[in-house]
ZALUM-347412 format. One record per residue (C-alpha): chain; z, y, x. Coordinates in steps of 0.2 Angstrom, whole numbers, plus 5000, padded with zeros to 4 digits. Layout:
% residues N
R  c    pz    py    px
R  A     Z     Y     X
...
This chain:
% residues 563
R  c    pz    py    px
R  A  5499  5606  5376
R  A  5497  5595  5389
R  A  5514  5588  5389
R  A  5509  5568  5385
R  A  5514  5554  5397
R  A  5498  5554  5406
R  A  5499  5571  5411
R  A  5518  5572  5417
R  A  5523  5572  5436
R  A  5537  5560  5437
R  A  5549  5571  5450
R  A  5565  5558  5453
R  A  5555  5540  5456
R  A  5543  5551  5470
R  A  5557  5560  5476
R  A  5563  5542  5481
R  A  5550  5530  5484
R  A  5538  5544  5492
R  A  5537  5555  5507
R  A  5527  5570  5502
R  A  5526  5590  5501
R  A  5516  5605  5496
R  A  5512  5598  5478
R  A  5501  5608  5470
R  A  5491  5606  5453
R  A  5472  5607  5455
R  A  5463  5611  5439
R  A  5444  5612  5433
R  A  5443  5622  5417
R  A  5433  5632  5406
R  A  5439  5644  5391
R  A  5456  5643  5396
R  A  5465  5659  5394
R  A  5480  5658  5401
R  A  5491  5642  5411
R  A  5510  5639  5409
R  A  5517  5627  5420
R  A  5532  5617  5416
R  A  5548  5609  5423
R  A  5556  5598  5406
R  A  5553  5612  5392
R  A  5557  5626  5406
R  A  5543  5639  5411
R  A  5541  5640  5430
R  A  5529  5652  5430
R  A  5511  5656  5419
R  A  5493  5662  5428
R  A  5481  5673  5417
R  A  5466  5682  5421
R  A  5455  5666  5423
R  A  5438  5666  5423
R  A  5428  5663  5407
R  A  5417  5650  5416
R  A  5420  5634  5423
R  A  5429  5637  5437
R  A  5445  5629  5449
R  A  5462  5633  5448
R  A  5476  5629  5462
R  A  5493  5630  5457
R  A  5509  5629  5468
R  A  5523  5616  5461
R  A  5543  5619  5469
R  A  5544  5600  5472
R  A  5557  5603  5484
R  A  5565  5611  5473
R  A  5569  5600  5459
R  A  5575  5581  5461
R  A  5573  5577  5443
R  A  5566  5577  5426
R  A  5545  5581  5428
R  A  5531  5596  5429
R  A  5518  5597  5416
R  A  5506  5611  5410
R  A  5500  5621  5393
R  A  5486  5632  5391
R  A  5481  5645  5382
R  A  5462  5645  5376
R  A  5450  5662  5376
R  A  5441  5656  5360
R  A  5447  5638  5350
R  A  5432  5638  5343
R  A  5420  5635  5361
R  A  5419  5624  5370
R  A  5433  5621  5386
R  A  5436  5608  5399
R  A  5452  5604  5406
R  A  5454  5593  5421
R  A  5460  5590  5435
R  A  5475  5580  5448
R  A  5494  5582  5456
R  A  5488  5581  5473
R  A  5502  5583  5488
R  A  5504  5582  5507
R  A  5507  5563  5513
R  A  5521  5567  5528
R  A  5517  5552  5536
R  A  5504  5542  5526
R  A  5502  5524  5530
R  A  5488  5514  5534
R  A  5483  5504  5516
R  A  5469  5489  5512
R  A  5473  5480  5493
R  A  5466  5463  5488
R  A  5462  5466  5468
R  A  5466  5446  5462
R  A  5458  5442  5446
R  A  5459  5425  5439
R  A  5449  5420  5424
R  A  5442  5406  5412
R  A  5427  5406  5401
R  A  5429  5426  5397
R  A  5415  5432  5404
R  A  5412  5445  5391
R  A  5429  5454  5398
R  A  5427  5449  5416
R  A  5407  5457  5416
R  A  5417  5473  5406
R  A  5429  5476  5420
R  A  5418  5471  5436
R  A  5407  5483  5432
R  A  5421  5495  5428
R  A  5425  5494  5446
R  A  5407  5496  5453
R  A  5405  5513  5444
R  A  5422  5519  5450
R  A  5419  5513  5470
R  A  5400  5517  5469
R  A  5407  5536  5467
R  A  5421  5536  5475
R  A  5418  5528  5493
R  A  5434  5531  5500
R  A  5441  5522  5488
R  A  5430  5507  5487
R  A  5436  5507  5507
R  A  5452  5502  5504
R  A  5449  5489  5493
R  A  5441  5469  5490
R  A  5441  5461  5474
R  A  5446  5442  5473
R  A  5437  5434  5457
R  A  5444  5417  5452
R  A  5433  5407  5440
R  A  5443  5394  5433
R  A  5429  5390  5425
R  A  5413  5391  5436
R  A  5403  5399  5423
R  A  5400  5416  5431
R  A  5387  5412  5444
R  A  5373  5406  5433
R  A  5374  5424  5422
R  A  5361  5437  5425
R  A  5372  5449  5424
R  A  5386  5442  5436
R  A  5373  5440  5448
R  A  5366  5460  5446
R  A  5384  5465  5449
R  A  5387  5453  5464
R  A  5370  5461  5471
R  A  5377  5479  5466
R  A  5394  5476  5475
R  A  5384  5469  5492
R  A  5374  5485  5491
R  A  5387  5499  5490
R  A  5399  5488  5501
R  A  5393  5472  5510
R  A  5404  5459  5512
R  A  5420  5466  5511
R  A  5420  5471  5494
R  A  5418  5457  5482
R  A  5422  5438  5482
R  A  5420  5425  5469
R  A  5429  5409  5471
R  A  5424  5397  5461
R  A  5440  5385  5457
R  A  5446  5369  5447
R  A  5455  5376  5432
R  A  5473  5373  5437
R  A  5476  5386  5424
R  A  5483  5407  5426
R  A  5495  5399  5440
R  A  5485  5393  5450
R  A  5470  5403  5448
R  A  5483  5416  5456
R  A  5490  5406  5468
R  A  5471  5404  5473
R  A  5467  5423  5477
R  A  5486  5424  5485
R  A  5479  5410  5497
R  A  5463  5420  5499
R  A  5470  5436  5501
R  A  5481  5426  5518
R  A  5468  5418  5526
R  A  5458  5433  5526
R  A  5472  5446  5530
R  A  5470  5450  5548
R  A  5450  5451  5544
R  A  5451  5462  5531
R  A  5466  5472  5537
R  A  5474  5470  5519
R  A  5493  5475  5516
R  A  5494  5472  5498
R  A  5489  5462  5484
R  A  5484  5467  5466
R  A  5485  5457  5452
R  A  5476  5459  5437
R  A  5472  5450  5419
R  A  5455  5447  5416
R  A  5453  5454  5397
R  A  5467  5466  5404
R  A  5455  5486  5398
R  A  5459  5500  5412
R  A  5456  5516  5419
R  A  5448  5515  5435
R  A  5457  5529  5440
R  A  5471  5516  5443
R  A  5464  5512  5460
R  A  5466  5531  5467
R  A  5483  5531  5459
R  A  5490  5515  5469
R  A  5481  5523  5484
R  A  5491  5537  5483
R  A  5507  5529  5478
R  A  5504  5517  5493
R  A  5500  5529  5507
R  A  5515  5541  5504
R  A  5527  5527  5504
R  A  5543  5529  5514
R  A  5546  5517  5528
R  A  5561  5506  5519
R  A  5547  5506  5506
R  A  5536  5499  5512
R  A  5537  5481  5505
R  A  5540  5487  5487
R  A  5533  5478  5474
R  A  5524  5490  5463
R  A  5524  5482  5444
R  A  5512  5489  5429
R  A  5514  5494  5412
R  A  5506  5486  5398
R  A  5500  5496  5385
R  A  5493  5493  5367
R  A  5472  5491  5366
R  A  5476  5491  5347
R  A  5487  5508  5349
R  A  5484  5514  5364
R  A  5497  5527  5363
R  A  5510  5512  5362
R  A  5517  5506  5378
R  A  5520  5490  5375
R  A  5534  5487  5392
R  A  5534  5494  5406
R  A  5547  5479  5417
R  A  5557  5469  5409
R  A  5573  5459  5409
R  A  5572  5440  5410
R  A  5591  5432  5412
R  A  5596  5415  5406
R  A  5581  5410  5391
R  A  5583  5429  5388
R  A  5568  5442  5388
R  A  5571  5462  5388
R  A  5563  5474  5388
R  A  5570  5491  5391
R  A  5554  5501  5388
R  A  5546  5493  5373
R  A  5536  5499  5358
R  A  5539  5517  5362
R  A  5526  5530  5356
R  A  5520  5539  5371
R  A  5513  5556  5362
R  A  5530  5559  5358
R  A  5537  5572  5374
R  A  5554  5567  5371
R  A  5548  5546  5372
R  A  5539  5549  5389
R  A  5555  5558  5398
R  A  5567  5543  5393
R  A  5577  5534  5406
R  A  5569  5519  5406
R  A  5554  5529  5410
R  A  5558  5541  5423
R  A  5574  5536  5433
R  A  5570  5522  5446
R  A  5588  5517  5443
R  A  5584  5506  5425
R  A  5571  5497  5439
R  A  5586  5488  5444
R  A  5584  5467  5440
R  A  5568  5470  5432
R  A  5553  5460  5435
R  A  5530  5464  5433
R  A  5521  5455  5421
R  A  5503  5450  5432
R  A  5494  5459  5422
R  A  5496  5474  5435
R  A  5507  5470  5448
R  A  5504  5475  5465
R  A  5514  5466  5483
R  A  5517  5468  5497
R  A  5507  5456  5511
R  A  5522  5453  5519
R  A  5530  5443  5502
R  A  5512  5434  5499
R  A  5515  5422  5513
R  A  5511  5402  5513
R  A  5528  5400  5512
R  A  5530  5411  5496
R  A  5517  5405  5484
R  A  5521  5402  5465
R  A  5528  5386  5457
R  A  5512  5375  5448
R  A  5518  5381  5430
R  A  5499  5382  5424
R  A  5502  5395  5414
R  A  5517  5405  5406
R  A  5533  5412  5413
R  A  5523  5410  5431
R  A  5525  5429  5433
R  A  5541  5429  5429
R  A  5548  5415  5440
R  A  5539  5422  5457
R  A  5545  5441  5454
R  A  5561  5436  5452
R  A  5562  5427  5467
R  A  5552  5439  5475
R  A  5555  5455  5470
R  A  5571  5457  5460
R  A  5580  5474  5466
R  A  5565  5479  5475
R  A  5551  5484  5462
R  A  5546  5502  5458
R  A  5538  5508  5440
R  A  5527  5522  5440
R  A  5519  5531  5423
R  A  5502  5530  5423
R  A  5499  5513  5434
R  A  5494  5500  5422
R  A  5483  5492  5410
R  A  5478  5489  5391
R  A  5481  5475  5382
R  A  5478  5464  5367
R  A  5494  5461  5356
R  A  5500  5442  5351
R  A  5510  5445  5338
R  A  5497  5440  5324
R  A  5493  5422  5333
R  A  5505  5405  5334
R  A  5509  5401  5350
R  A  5502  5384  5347
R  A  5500  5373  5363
R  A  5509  5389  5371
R  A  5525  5382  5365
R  A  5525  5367  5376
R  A  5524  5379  5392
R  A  5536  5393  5385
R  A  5549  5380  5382
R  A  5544  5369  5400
R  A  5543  5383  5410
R  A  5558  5394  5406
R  A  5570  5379  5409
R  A  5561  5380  5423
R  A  5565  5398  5426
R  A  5582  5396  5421
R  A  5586  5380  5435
R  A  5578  5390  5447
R  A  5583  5407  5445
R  A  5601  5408  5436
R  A  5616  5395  5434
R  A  5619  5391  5419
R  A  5630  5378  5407
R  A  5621  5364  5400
R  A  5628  5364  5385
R  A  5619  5382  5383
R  A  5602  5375  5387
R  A  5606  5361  5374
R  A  5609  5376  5362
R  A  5595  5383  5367
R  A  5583  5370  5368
R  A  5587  5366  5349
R  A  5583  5383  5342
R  A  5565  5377  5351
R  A  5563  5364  5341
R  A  5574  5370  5324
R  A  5562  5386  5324
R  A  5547  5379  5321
R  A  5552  5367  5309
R  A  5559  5382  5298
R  A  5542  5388  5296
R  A  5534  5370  5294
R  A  5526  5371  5312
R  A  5529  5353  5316
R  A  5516  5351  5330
R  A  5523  5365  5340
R  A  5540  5357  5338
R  A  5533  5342  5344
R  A  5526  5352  5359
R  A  5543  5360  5361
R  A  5549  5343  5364
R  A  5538  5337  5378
R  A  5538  5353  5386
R  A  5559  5347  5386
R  A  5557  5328  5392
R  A  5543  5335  5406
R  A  5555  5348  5412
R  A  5567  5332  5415
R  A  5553  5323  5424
R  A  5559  5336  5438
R  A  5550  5344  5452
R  A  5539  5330  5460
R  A  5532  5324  5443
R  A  5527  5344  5442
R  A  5518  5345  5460
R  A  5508  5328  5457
R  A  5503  5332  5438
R  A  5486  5335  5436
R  A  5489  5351  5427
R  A  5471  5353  5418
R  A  5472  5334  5414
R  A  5488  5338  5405
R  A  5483  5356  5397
R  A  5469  5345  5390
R  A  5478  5332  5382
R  A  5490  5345  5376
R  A  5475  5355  5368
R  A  5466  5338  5359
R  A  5484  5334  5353
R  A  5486  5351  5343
R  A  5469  5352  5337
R  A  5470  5335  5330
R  A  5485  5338  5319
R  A  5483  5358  5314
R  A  5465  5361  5308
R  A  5464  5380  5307
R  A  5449  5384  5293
R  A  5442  5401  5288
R  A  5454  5407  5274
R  A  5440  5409  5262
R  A  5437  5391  5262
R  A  5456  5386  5258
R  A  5462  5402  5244
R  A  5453  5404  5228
R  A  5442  5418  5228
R  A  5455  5430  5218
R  A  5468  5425  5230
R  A  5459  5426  5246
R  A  5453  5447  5241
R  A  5473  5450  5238
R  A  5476  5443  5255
R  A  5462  5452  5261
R  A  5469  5469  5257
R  A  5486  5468  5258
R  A  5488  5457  5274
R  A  5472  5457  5284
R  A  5463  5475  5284
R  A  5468  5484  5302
R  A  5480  5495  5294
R  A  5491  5480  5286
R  A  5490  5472  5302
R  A  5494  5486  5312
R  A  5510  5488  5300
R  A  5512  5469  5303
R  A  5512  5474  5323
R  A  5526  5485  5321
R  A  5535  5474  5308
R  A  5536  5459  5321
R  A  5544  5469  5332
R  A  5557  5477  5320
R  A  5558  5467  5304
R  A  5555  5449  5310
R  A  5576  5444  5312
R  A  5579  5451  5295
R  A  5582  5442  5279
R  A  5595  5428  5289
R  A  5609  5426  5279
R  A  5623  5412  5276
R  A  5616  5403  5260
R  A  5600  5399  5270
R  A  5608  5395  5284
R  A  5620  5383  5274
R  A  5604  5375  5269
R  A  5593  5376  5284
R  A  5582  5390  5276
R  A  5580  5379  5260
R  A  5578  5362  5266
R  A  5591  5355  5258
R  A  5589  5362  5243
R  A  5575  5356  5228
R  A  5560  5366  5235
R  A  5552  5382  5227
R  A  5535  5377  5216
R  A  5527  5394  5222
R  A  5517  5393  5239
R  A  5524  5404  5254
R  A  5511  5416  5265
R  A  5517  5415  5282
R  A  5510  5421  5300
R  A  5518  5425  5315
R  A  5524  5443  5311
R  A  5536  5436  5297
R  A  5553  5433  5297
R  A  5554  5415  5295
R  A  5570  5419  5283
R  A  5556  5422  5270
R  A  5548  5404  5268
R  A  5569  5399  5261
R  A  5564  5385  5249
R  A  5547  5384  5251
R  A  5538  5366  5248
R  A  5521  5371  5253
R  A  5515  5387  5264
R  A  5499  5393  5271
R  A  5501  5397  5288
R  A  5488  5409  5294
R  A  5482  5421  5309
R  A  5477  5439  5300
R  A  5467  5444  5317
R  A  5458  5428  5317
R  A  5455  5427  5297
R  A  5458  5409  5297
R  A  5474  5396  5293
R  A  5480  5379  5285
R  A  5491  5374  5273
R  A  5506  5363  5275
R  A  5518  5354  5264
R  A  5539  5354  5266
R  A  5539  5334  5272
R  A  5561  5325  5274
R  A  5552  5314  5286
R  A  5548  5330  5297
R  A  5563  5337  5295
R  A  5573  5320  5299
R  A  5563  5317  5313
R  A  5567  5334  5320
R  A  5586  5330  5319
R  A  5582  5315  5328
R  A  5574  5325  5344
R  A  5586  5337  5343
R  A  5602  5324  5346
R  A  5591  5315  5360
R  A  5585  5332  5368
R  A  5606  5337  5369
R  A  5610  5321  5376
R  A  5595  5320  5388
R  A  5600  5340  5394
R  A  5619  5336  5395
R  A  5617  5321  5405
R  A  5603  5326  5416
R  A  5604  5344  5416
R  A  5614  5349  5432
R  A  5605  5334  5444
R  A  5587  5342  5438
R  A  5592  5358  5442
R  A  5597  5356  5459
R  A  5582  5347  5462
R  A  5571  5363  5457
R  A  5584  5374  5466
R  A  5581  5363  5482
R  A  5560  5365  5479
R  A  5560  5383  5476
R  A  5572  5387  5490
R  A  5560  5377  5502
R  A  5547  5389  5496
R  A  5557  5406  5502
């Protein structure tokens, strides 16, 4: 059965994105018996008599026939117990195919283990596929300037030169001004070397992101078949899960006043009847949704001078620019995308400053919005963490608020890695993370070990965030703000990032810990804390009901400039 989201033909999004006809399945196989091609769990038709050896098979598919749902093949083996190959491609007629050139814009800092990983992912792939490595030229960011002084950076550079000269690979070596910026970087390269390179889209891509370099032929052919009131699409990525690469992790999503959404997420792609979904195969759940930048593909014509990103550093960048950009006009198709690492085991540590700075500054751009409602908001931010006994992230929360209301100006004249620096130094200074052997006794720490730490637990811990994490809410702990007002429990709590923070309820002291990372610190229930987050939370209210609406025109009026 070859009936698993990487093998389906998804009939209604290239029936309207694409102008194409006479598709046809072209297969390379050995051993196989018999073929049965496959329209949803209908037989179209079945080939036998196949050759025993390796040998091509060229199938016919009715596209013009069918508007919906999605082809997909079986076979029958001659013997399970031989070897067989099965391989092959959907290959159609382009009615009028357009000419394409992508800019690949990667932007990175001190990873170079990953950025080696996938650079020389892509030499393979264009060293033996020329007419692919034609149609492309990779931008490479270095935040950090640390790439040029590697060996094997330098063998990969020479490599690029020699299977395609020039026009194939450029570093840039750049002042870190963080995953904004780096970004921002290659979209300015990408302009100023359009007309030379004759490029018509841009690609971005994570650094650590893992793919298959197969991804470059499918945007190829996804590009080239366009239809002419296409032609500017925006073409956005899935992300799917390193860990379990069978999970997609989300595939667009939804962002809409402090909310994020996504309609695709966590969904087991083995299963048939998970990969044939709406949310998957009808371009009409594209509708308002936006690409993370961990593969997203434009259009030249919306990576102007006029059009590059706000200077958010890092966080909720993506997010802002696509909505801008993109909304209503963004296609999603199965099997373009990338792996990637999950964050559900880690603290969003100094990320909390930037998650609560930059969606109020999503929300003032994109959406209008009471102030009251950001006050509410804005408080969860700084009442969440407290709950849990985080009280540096609350105190990031609450910078990331007051320089939101420093407006736009203060934003473009910031010197955003002065700032990422301080905010770094501050976090480390007051949460000290230690290996957990060092803080548990030794019994303790095996227990930990087994039933929180080994893969398996935190791959159920994976799941859990996403399923279990709201749970355990109810009115007593409200009542008494999860315990605080209540004499505390003598019994230490166990916390990370996948639990429900219902479950510290009258805990004095907790270890907070990172199960990936094997490490964590332990932190005490303090009144003063918890009295001086009811003082931030009354300013903060009274800052955003009296500044709010002023504040937000201003970052209206500076994104607007920008379109």
């Amino acid at each position: 059965m070859f009936d698993g989201y990487f093998n389906l033909f998804y009939l209604e999004k290239y029936h309207k994105y694409c102008d194409i006809s006479d598709l046809h399945l072209e297969l390379m196989v050995k051993n196989v018996k018999r073929i049965i091609l496959m329209h949803d769990r209908d037989v179209l038709y079945e080939v036998s008599n196949i050759s025993d050896q390796e040998s091509e098979v060229v199938l016919e598919l009715p596209y013009d026939l069918y508007v919906n749902g999605v082809f997909w093949f079986k076979v029958e083996l001659t013997d399970a117990n031989r070897p067989w190959i099965v391989k092959g491609t959907y290959e159609g007629r382009v009615n009028e195919s357009r000419d394409i050139k992508v800019a690949i814009g990667i932007c990175t800092f001190k990873r170079e283990k990953y950025v080696l990983r996938n650079l020389k992912s892509m030499m393979d792939y264009f060293e033996n596929n020329p007419e692919i490595r034609a149609l492309f030229h990779v931008f490479l960011v270095d935040n950090g300037s640390t790439l040029t002084g590697l060996e094997e950076y330098i063998s990969l550079q020479n490599r690029a030169y020699e299977i395609g000269g020039n026009r194939l690979l450029t570093l840039i070596e750049n002042k870190n001004n963080g995953g904004t910026g780096g970004f921002t970087r290659a979209m300015e390269e990408a302009i100023s070397r359009k007309e030379d390179l004759g490029l018509t889209n841009l690609m971005l891509l994570d650094d650590d992101a893992v793919f298959d370099p197969e991804i470059f032929s499918r945007i190829v052919g996804f590009l080239k078949a366009l239809k002419s009131e296409y032609e500017d699409i925006t073409v956005g990525g899935a992300m799917w899960r390193e860990d379990m690469p069978y999970m997609l992790y989300a595939f667009g999503e939804h962002h809409y006043k402090f909310s994020v959404e996504s309609p695709a997420h966590m969904l087991d792609l083995r299963e048939f009847d998970t990969c044939i979904r709406p949310e998957i195969v009808s371009p009409d759940t594209e509708k308002s949704l936006y690409s993370g930048w961990w593969c997203c593909t434009y259009s030249m014509k919306i990576i102007t001078k006029d059009n590059l990103p706000m200077p958010l550093f890092i966080h909720f960048d993506d997010i802002l620019f696509c909505r801008q950009h993109s909304e209503g006009r963004i296609a999603l198709i199965p099997g373009i995308g990338v792996w990637h690492q999950g964050f559900e085991l880690r603290f969003p540590g100094v990320n909390h400053y930037y998650n609560t700075r930059n969606q109020l500054i999503t929300v003032a751009v994109m959406d209008e919005i009471r102030p009251i409602k950001v006050a509410r908001w804005a408080t969860k931010q700084l009442a969440a963490p407290l709950l849990t006994l985080r009280y540096e992230e609350m105190n990031l929360a609450y910078q990331g608020i007051k320089d939101f209301l420093k407006g736009p100006d203060w934003l473009d004249t910031i010197d955003g890695e002065n700032l990422h620096l301080e905010i770094m130094n501050q976090y480390k200074r007051n949460v000290v993370m230690r290996p957990l052997r060092e803080i548990l006794p030794a019994e303790d720490y095996q227990k930990l070990k087994v039933e929180k730490l080994s893969e398996e637990a935190r791959l159920t811990a994976n799941m859990k965030f996403w399923k279990e994490r709201k749970q355990g809410k109810s009115l007593k702990k409200i009542i008494s703000l999860n315990g605080w007002l209540l004499p505390p429990d003598k019994k230490m709590g166990y916390y990370c990032n996948a639990d429900s923070p219902w479950s510290l309820y009258k805990k004095g002291k907790v270890l907070l810990y990172e199960p990936e990372a094997d490490r964590g610190y332990i932190e005490t229930r303090k009144i003063s804390k918890g009295i001086k987050c009811a003082g931030i939370i009354a300013c903060s209210t009274v800052l955003l009901l009296v500044k709010y609406s002023l504040i937000e025109r201003k970052y209206k009026i500076r994104a607007n400039k920008e379109c």
